[in-house]
C-alpha positions as CSV (number, residue, x, y, z in Angstrom):
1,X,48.2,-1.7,8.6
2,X,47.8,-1.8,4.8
3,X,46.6,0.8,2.2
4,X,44.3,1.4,-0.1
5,X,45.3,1.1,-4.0
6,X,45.2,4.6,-5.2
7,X,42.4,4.2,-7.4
8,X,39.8,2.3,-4.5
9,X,38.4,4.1,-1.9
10,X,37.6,3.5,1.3
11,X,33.9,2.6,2.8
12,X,34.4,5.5,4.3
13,X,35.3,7.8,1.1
14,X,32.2,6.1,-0.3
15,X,29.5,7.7,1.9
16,X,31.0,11.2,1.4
17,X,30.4,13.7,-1.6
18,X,33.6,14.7,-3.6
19,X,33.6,18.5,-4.2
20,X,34.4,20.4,-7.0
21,X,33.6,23.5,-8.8
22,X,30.3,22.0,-10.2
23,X,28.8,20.7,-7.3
24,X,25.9,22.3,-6.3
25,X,25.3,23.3,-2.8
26,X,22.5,23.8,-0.5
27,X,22.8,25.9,3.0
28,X,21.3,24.6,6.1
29,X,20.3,27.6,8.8
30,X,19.6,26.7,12.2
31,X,20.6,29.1,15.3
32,X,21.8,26.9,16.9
33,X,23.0,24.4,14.7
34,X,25.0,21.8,16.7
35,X,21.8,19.7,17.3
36,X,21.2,19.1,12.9
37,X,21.6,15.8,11.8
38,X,20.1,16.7,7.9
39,X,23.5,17.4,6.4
40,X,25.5,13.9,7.5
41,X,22.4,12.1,6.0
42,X,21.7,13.7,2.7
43,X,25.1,13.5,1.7
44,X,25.2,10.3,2.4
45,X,22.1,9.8,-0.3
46,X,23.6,12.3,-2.5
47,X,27.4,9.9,-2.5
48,X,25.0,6.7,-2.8
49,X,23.3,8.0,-6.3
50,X,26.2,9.8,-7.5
51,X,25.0,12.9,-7.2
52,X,27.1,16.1,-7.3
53,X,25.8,18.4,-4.2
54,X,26.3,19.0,-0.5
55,X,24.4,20.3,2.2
56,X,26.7,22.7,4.4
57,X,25.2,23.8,8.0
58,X,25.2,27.3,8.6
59,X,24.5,28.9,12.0
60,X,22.8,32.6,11.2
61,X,21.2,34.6,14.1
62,X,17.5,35.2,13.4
63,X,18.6,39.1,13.4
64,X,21.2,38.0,10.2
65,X,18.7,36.2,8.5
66,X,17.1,38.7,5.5
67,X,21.0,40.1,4.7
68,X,22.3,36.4,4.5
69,X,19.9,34.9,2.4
70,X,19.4,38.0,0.2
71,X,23.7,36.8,0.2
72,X,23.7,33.2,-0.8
73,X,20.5,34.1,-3.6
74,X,23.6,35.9,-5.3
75,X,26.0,32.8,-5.4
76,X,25.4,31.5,-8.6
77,X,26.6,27.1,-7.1
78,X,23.8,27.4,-4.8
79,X,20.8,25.5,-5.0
80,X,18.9,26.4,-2.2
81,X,18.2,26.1,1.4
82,X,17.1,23.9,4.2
83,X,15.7,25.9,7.0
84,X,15.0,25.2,10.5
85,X,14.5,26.7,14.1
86,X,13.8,29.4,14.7
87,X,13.9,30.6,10.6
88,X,10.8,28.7,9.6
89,X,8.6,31.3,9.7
90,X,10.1,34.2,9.8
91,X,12.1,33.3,6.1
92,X,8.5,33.6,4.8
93,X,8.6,37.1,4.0
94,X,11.8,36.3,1.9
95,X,10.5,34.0,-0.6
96,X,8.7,35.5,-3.9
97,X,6.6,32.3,-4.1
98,X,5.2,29.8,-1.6
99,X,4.1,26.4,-2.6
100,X,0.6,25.1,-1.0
101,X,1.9,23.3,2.1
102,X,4.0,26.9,3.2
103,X,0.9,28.5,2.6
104,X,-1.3,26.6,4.2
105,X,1.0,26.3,7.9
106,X,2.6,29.3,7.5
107,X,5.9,28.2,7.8
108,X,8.6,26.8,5.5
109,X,11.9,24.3,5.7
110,X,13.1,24.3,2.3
111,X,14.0,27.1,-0.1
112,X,14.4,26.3,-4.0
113,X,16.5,28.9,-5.6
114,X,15.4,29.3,-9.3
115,X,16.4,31.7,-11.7
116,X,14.2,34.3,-13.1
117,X,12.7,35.0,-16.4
118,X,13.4,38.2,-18.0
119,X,10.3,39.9,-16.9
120,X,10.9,38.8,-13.1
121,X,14.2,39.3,-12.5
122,X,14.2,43.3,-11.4
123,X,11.5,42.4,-9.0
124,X,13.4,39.8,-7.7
125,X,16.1,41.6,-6.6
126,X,18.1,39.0,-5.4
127,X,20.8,38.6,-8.5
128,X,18.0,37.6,-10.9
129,X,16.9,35.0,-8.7
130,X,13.6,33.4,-6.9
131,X,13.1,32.3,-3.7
132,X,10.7,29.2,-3.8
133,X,9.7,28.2,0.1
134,X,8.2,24.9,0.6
135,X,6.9,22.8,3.9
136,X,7.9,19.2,4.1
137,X,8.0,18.3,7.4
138,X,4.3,16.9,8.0
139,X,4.0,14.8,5.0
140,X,8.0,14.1,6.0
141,X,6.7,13.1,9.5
142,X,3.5,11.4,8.3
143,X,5.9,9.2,5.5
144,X,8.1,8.4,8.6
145,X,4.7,6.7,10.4
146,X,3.4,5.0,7.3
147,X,6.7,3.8,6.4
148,X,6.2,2.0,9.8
149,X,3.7,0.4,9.6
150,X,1.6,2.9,11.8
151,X,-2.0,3.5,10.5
152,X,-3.4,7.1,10.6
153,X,-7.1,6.6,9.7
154,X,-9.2,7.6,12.8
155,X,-6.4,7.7,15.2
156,X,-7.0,9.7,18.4
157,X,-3.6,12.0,18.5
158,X,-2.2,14.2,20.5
159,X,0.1,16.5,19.7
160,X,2.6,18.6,21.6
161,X,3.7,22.1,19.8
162,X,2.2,24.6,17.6
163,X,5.2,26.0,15.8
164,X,6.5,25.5,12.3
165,X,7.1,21.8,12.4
166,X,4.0,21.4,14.7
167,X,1.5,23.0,12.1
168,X,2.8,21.1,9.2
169,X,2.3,17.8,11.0
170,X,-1.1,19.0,12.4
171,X,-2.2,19.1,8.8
172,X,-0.8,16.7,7.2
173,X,-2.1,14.3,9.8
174,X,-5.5,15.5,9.3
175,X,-4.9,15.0,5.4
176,X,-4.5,11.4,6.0
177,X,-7.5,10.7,8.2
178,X,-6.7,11.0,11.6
179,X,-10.1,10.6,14.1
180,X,-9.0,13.4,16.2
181,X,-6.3,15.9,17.3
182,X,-5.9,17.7,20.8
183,X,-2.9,20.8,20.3
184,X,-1.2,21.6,23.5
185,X,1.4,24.3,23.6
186,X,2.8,26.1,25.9
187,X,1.5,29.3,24.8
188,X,-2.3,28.3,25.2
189,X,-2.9,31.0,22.3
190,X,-1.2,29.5,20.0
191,X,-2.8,26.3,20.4
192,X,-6.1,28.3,20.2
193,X,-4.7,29.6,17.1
194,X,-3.6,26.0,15.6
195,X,-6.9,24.5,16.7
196,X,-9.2,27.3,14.8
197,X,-6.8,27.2,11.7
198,X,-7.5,23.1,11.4
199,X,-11.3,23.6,12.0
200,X,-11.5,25.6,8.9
201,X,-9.9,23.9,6.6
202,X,-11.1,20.1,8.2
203,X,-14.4,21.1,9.9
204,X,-15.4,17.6,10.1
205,X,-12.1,17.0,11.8
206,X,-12.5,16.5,16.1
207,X,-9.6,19.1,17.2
208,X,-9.3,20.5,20.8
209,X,-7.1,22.4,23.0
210,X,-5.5,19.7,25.3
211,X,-3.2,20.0,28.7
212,X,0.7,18.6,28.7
213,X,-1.3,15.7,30.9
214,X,-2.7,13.5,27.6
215,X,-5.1,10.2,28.3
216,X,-7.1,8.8,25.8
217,X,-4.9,8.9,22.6
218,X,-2.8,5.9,20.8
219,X,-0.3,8.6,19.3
220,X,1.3,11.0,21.3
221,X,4.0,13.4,19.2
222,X,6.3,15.9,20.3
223,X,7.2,18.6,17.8
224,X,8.5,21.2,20.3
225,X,12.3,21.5,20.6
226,X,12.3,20.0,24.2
227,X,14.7,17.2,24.2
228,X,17.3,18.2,22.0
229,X,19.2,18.6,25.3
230,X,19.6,15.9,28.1
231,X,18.3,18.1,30.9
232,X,15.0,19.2,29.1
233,X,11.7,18.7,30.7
234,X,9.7,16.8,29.2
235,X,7.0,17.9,26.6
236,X,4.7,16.1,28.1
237,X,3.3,13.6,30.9
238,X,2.9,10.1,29.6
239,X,1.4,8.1,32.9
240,X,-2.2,9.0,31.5
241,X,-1.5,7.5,27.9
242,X,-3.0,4.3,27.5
243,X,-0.7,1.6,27.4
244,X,-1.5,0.5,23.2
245,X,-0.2,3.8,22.8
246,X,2.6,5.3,20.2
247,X,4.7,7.7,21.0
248,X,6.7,10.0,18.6
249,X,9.7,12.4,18.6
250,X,10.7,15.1,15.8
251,X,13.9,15.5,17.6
252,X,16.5,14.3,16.0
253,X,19.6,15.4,17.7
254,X,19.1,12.3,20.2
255,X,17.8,8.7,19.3
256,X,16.1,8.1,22.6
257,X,15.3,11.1,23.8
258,X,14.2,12.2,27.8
259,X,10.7,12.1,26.4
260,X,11.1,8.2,24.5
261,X,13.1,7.3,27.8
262,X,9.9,8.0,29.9
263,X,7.6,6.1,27.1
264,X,9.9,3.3,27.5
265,X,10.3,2.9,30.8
266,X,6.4,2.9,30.9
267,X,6.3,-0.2,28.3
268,X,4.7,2.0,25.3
269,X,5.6,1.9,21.6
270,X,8.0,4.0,20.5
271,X,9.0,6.0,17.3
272,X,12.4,8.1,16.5
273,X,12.7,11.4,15.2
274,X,15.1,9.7,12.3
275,X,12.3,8.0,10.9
276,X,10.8,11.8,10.1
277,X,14.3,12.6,8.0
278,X,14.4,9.5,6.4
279,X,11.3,10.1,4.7
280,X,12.0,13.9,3.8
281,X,15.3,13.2,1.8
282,X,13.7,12.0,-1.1
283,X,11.2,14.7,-1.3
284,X,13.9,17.8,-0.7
285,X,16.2,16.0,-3.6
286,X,13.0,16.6,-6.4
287,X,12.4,19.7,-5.0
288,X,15.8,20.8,-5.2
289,X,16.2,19.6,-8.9
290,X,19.4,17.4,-8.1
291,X,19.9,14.7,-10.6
């Protein structure tokens, strides 16, 4: 076995981030957070453009959440957050400012720390800094389609979840022109909830309630957190989806998840929660102001 000369480095070496006491870092929260797959792959893109900053996963209880990101606001190498379940909505109160998308789904993934002008930094409170919350994760999922080669204009589409990452892709998918969109969720309130918040701001849009038995739609998406483990049910049945049908995962703890398994074994289209991650990177880089 042979060695490297000291000054190559290994293939290896190349796709990770050196550290140092100027790179900037950005926190991850999950609870739990074994399932993330975020940090491997934008530190990858941060080694590939040179870029000095690392995402770090950090498990925080939802009950931890307000003291530790009142904690990491004070440390003066971070750059922000990426937040996911269950913090997505709840880390809205945190934030001093909330761009459109946040506001609009009421929930966010991404936290830009900025520093404060004079005037703003008492009312801050959080060492001078602000708290800028952000939703990516429809337009992240809707990039991931597109990039695909999947058209959204007019589609029939159901989805499955009305949390956090299930509002954000519920509007961004009536944004971009989808025909119609029938919300189930567990919780048939919070459906109710989803479907009444999309009628007023697309009231031309078709948007239902729907059952976890779908027919009748060419994309089928699961934005619940079933199937991050192998012995989850399943989201939703797919024997009634028509067989032209596309079905979609925003889990991304498993390539072929129980859910993609079943769409598979039934001969449909399928389309990996990767794809949904792929297309955010980009965006959370500008929004982070990493150069």
């Amino acid at each position: 076995m042979s060695l490297a000369g000291a000054g190559e480095r290994s293939a290896h070496d190349m796709a990770s981030p050196i550290i140092n006491g100027h790179t900037r870092v950005i926190g991850i929260l999950a609870d739990p957070i074994g399932h993330v797959r975020t940090p491997q792959a934008f530190n990858a893109l941060m080694a590939s453009k040179a870029i000095n900053a690392v995402v770090v996963p950090l498990q925080v209880a939802p009950a931890d959440l307000a003291s530790v990101v009142a904690a990491l606001a004070r440390v003066r190498s971070m750059a922000g957050l990426i937040v996911t379940i269950p913090h997505k909505e709840s880390i809205l109160s945190l934030c001093h400012e909330l761009t459109d998308a946040a506001r609009q789904v009421g929930a966010v993934n991404i936290v830009r720390f900025d520093a404060a002008e004079a005037g703003q930094a008492e009312a801050s409170g959080e060492a001078g800094m602000r708290l800028v919350g952000s939703n990516l994760d429809g337009e992240g999922f809707v990039g991931g389609l597109l990039a695909q080669g999947h058209a959204l204009v007019g589609r029939r589409v159901y989805l499955a979840g009305a949390g956090g990452a299930g509002k954000a892709i519920a509007h961004a998918l009536a944004a971009h022109g989808a025909g119609a969109i029938g919300v189930y969720n567990r919780s048939a309130e919070r459906a109710g909830h989803l479907v009444a918040e999309l009628r007023r701001y697309y009231p031309q849009l078709d948007v239902h309630v729907a059952t976890a038995h779908p027919a009748h739609y060419t994309l089928a998406i699961n934005s619940t957190s079933l199937g991050l483990n192998p012995d989850d049910a399943l989201p939703f049945a797919v024997e009634g989806l028509p067989t032209d049908a596309l079905v979609a995962e925003a889990v991304m703890k498993v390539e072929l998840t129980p859910l993609l398994a079943a769409a598979q074994r039934r001969g449909l289209a399928l389309h990996f929660g990767r794809y949904m991650m792929q297309a955010q990177l980009e965006s959370m880089k500008q929004f982070l102001g990493l150069r």
